[in-house]
ZAMARGU-4260 file (C-alpha; in steps of 0.2 Angstrom, whole numbers, plus 5000, padded with zeros to 4 digits):
<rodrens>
0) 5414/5902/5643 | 5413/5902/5626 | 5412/5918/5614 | 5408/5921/5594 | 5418/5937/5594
5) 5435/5928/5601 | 5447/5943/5603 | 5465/5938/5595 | 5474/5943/5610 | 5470/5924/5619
10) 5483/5912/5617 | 5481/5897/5607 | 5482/5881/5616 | 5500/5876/5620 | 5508/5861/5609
15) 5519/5861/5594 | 5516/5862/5574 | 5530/5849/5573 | 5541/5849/5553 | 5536/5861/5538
20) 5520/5853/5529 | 5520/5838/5536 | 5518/5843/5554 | 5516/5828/5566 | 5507/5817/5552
25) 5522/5804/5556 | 5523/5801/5574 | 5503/5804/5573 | 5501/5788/5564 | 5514/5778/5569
30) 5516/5781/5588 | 5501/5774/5599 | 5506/5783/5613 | 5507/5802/5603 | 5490/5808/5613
35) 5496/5802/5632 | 5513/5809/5630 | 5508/5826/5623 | 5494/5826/5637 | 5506/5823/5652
40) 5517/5838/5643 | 5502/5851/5639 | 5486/5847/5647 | 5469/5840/5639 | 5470/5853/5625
45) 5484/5856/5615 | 5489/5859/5597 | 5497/5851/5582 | 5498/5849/5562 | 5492/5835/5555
50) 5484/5829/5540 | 5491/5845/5531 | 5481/5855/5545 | 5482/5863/5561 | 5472/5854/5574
55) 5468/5855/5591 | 5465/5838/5600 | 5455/5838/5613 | 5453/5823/5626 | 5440/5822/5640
60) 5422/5826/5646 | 5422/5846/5650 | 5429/5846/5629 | 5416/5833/5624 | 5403/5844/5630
65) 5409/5858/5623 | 5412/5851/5606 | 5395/5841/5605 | 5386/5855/5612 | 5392/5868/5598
70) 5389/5855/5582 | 5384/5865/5568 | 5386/5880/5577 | 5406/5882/5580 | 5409/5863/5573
75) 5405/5857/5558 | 5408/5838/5552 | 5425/5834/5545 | 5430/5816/5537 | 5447/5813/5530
80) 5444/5819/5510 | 5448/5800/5506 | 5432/5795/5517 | 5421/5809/5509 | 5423/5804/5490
85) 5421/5784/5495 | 5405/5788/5506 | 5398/5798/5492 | 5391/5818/5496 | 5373/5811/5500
90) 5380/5800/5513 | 5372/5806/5530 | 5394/5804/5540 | 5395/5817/5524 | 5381/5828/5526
95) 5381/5844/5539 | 5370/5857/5545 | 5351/5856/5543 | 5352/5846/5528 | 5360/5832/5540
100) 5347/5835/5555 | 5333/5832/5542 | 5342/5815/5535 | 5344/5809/5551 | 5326/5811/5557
105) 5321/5801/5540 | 5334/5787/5543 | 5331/5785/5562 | 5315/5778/5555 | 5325/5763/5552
110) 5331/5758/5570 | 5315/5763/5579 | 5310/5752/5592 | 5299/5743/5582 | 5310/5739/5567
115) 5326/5734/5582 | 5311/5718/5585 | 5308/5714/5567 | 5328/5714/5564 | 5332/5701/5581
120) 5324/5685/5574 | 5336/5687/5558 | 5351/5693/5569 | 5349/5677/5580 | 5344/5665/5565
125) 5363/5670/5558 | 5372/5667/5574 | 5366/5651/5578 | 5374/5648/5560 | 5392/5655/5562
130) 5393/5646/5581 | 5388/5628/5574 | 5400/5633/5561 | 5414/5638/5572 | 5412/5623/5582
135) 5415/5612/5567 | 5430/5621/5563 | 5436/5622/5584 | 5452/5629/5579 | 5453/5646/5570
140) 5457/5664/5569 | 5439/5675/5576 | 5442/5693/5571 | 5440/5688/5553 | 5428/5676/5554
145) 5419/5688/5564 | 5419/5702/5549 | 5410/5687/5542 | 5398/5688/5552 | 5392/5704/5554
150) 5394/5709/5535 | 5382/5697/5533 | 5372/5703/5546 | 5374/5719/5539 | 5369/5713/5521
155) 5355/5703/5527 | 5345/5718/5537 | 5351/5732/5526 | 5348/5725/5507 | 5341/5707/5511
160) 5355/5699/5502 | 5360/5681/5510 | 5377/5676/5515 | 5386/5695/5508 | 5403/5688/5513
165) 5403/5675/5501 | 5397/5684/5486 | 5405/5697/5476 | 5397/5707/5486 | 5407/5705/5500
170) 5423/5706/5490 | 5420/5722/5486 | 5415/5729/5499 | 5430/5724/5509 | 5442/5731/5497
175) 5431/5746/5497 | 5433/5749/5518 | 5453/5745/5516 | 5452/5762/5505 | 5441/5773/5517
180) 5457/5780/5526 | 5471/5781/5515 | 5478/5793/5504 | 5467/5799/5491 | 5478/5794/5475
185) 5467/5789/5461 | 5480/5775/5454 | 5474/5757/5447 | 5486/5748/5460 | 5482/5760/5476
190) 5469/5755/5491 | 5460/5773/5487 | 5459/5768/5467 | 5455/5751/5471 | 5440/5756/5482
195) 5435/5769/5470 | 5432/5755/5457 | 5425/5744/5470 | 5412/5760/5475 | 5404/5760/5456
200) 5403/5742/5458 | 5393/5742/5477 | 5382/5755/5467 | 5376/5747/5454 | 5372/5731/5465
205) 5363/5741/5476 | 5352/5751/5464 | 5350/5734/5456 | 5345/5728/5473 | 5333/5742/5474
210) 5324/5740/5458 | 5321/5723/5460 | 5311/5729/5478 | 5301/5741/5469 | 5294/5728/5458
215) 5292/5715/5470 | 5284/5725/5484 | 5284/5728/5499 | 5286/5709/5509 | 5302/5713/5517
220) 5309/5716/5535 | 5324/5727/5530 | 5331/5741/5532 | 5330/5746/5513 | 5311/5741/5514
225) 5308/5755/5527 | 5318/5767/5520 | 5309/5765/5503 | 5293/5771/5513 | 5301/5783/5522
230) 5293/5802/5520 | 5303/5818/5529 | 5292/5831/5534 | 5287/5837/5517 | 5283/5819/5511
235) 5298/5818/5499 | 5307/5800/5499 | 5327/5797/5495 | 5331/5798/5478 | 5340/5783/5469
240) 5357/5790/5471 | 5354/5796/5491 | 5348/5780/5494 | 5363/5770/5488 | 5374/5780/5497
245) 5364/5781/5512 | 5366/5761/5513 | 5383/5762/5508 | 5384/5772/5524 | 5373/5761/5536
250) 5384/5744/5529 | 5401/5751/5533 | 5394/5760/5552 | 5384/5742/5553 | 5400/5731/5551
255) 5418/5739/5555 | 5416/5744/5571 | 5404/5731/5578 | 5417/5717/5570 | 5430/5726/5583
260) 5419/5725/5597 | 5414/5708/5596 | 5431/5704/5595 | 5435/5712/5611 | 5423/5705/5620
265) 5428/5688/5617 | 5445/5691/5620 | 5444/5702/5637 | 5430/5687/5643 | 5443/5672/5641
270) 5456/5685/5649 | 5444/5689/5664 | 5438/5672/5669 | 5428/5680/5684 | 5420/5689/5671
275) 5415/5676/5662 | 5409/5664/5677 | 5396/5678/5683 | 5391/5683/5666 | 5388/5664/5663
280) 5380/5661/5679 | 5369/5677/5675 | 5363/5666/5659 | 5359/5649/5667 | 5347/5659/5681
285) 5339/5666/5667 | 5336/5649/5660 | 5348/5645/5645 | 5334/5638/5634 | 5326/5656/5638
290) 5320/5666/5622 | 5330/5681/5617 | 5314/5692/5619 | 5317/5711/5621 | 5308/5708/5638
295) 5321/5694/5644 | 5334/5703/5636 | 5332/5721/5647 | 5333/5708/5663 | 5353/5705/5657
300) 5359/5719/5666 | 5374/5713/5671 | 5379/5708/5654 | 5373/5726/5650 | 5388/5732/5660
305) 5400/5720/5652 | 5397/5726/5635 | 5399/5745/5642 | 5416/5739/5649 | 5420/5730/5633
310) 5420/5747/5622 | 5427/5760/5638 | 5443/5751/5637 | 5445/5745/5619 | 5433/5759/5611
315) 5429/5751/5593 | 5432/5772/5585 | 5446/5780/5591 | 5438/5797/5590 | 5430/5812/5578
320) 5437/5824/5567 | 5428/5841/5567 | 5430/5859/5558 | 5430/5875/5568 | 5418/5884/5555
325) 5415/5900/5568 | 5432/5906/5582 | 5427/5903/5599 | 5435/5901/5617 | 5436/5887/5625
330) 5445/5887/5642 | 5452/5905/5640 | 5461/5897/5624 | 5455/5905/5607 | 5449/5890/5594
335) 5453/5898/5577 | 5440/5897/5564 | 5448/5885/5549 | 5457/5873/5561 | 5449/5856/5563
340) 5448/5848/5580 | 5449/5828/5585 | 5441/5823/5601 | 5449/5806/5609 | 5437/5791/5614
345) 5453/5781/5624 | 5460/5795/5633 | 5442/5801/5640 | 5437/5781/5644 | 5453/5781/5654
350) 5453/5799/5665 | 5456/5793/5682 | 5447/5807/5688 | 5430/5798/5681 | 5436/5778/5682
355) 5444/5769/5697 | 5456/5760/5691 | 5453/5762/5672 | 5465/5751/5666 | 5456/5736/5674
360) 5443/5728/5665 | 5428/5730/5681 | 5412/5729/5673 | 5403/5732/5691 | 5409/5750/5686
365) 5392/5754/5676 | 5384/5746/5692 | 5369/5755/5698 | 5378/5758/5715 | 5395/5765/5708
370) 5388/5771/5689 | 5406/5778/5689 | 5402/5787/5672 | 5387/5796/5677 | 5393/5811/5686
375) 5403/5818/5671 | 5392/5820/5654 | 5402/5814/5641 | 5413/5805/5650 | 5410/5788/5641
380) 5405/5789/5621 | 5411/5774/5612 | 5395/5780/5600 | 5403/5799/5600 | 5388/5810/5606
385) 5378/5826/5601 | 5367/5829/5586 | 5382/5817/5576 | 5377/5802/5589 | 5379/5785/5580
390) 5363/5782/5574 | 5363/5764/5575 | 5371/5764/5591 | 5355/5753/5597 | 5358/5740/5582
395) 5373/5738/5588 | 5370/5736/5606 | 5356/5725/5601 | 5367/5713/5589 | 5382/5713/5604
400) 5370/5706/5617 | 5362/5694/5607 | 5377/5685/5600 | 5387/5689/5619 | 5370/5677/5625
405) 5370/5663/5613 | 5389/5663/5617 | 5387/5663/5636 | 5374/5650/5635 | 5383/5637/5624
410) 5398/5638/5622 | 5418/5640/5630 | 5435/5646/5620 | 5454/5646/5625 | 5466/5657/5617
415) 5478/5647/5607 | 5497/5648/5612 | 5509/5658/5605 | 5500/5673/5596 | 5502/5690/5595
420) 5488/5699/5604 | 5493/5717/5605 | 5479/5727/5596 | 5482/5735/5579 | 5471/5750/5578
425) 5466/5752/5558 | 5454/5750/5551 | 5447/5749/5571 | 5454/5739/5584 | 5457/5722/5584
430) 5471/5708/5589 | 5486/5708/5575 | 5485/5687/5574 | 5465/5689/5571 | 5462/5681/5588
435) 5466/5663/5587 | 5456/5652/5599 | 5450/5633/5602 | 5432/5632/5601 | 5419/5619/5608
440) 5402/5618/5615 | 5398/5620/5635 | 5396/5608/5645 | 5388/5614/5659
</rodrens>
């Protein structure tokens, strides 16, 4: 039950503020067990003070439902103030209340069904590219080669710019995202200075970018291209500056967190050999010199379950920060207006009371017969969920399969000796020795 007149008298959610001004900023950070131990001690709502602010976090499906059900009514949008200013105020992550609704219906225009086509001939034109490269190489480090690989992606469908992460484009933008999360002290020799800089300099490329389109016409298949065209519901286009940071937006959401769960999918398939066998075997009935058609791709379903697994247990984004703008109740708890809220991806992919086993890696899970996620709503959302949905979410699913089939199909890896694979968790998840691997072609 949830109320807009909270009476003051309900309790807040139990939990601890933790030290004077900087609360439980500290062992938030630093401790990648803080969410599980204050669970086991409070329960799957509890409070605490970090980021200068009270918080509430909030972990599993009954609060997902809540909180996504109540966007812009009770909850509001609410970035770090470091990932705000390097965004930029037009960005759509930035943007709430009708003003985002009425962005995203414009954008969305640029990851219809019709556009995801146009965008797979490119997206498989560059992986074959990286996989011949990597087999030349046969020994390397993944992870980064794999931000490579989807920055240029990225690059490629967003602004048509070829090869981004060798240019100076790509330099910048990586100092840019090493900036996104930090603490927002505009000095020469800080990450959030740094990436200021770097911002004004992805700017200006873009706009260039842009003025060169609108002299050349309209002969590309990019995501630029349609947003150029695009109209809302009054016919107004994106201004210059919107549209810059609008792609800003789509390069960083088209690259970070897809870098992560490309990485962990190559990592939990050479850890789960049974896996790999029936996800291969699933490839070579299919015919391996199949084309990667949106037909012949629906028929993958059980790599469709593998990439779900992939993401439930390493979830490429951690979880959402949200403002209570309106008090509420939630659970006979009041919800004070001011306090911001974080829901928690990991903890909700890994409620025993939704997955058997959840620290197994079992794609047969999202099986039609067992569809262990399907009873709860909101019980699985590596894209988050509700109005703030990742609105690329089919991009990515779309770029995942088709590089998780050309991989299948080809190719076999072994993790090299002595490495550190425990998962750092900034900027997203992802192996602290960069996944270091032996790589060769197939031989079926």
């Amino acid at each position: 039950m949830t109320t807009t007149n909270t009476p003051t008298s309900l309790p807040l959610p139990p939990g601890s503020f933790g030290l004077p001004l900087i609360g439980e900023t500290i062992p938030f950070l630093n401790d990648p067990n803080f969410t599980e131990k204050r669970y086991k001690k409070y329960g799957s709502l509890f409070k605490t003070h970090i980021f200068g602010r009270p918080t509430l976090i909030v972990t599993g499906a009954e609060g997902n439902r809540f909180l996504f059900s109540n966007d812009h009514k009770y909850f509001s949008n609410n970035w770090p103030y470091s990932t705000r200013i390097l965004l930029g105020p037009a960005s759509l992550s930035v943007q709430k209340g009708t003003e985002h609704q009425n962005r995203r219906k414009l954008l969305s225009q640029a990851f219809q069904p019709r556009a995801l086509a146009s965008y797979a001939i490119t997206m498989e034109q560059i992986t074959h590219q990286y996989l011949d490269r990597w087999e030349k190489l046969a020994t390397f480090a993944w992870y980064p080669e794999l931000r490579n690989y989807t920055l240029d992606i990225a690059c490629k469908l967003l602004v048509g710019v070829d090869c981004a992460s060798q240019t100076q484009l790509g330099e910048w933008y990586k100092i840019w995202v090493n900036g996104l999360f930090t603490l927002p002290i505009n000095l020469p020799w800080t990450n959030f200075g740094k990436a200021l800089r770097c911002r004004k300099l992805l700017l200006a490329e873009i706009e260039k970018i842009v003025h060169q389109r609108q002299e050349t016409g309209n002969s590309y298949q990019d995501v630029l291209e349609l947003l150029l065209q695009a109209e809302d519901e009054e016919g107004k286009r994106l201004s210059l500056n919107e549209l810059k940071d609008q792609l800003l937006t789509l390069l960083f959401a088209g690259h970070e967190t897809l870098t992560s769960a490309l990485a962990s999918l190559c990592l939990l398939l050479v850890q789960n050999p049974e896996v790999l066998a029936t996800a291969r075997s699933e490839q070579q009935q299919l015919g391996i010199d199949t084309p990667l058609t949106s037909e012949n791709l629906k028929q993958m379903t059980y790599l469709d379950q593998v990439l779900k697994e992939v993401m439930r247990l390493i979830p490429p984004v951690g979880g959402g920060f949200r403002e209570v703008i309106q008090s509420c109740e939630f659970n006979g708890f009041r919800i004070p207006q001011g306090w911001s809220v974080l829901y928690q991806v990991g903890k909700t992919h890994t409620d025993q009371s939704v997955y058997n086993h959840p620290e197994v890696f079992d794609p047969e899970r999202f099986s039609p017969q067992r569809a262990e996620d399907k009873p709860k709503p909101f019980s699985y959302i590596p894209f988050g969920g509700g109005v703030r949905e990742c609105l690329g979410k089919e991009f990515a699913k779309l770029e995942m399969k088709l590089f998780a089939a050309l991989l299948l199909r080809h190719y076999q890896w072994e993790l090299l000796p002595e490495q550190n694979l425990e998962m750092t968790m900034v900027p997203t998840p992802h192996p602290q020795d960069g996944l270091k691997v032996s790589f060769k072609r197939f031989l079926s």
